[in-house]
DRENMARVO-960765 format. One record per residue (C-alpha): residue number from 1; residue in one letter; x negated, y negated, z. Coordinates in pm, 1 decimal, padded with zeros to 6 digits. Last residue first. Layout:
# DRENMARVO-960765
{NUM, "a", {X, Y, Z}}
...
END
This chain:
# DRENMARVO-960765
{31, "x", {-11369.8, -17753.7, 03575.2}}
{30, "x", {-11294.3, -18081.6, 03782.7}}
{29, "x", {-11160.8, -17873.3, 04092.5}}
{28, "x", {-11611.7, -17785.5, 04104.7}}
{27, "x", {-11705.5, -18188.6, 04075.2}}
{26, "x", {-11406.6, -18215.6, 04374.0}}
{25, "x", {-11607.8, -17910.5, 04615.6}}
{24, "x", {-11915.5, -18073.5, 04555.8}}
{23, "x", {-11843.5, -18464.8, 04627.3}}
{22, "x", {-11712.7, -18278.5, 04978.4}}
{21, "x", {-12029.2, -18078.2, 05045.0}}
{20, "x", {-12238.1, -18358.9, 04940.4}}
{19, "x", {-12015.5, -18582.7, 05176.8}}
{18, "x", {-12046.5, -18302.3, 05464.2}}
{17, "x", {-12400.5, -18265.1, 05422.1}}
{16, "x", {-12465.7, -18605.7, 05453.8}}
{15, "x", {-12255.3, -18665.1, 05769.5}}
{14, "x", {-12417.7, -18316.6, 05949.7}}
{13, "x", {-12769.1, -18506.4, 05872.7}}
{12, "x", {-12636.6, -18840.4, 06071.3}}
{11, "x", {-12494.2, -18630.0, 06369.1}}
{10, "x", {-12831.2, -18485.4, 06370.1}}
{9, "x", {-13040.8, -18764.1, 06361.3}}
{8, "x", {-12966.3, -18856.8, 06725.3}}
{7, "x", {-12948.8, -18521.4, 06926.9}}
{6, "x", {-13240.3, -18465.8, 06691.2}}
{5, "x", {-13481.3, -18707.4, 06826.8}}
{4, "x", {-13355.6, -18663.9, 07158.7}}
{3, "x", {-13491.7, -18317.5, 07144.3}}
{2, "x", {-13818.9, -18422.7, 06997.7}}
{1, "x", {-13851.2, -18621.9, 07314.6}}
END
């Protein structure tokens, strides 16, 4: 069960990671 769990939220967590990652990487080109 708890394997299904993440097999669905994990695709969601990688997303939000990436767009921090992203919004990250552009606030550091800023400086």
């Amino acid at each position: 069960m708890i394997t299904v769990f993440f097999a669905l939220i994990n695709p969601i967590l990688v997303g939000i990671v990436l767009q921090l990652f992203s919004h990250w990487l552009d606030e550091k080109d800023k400086q």
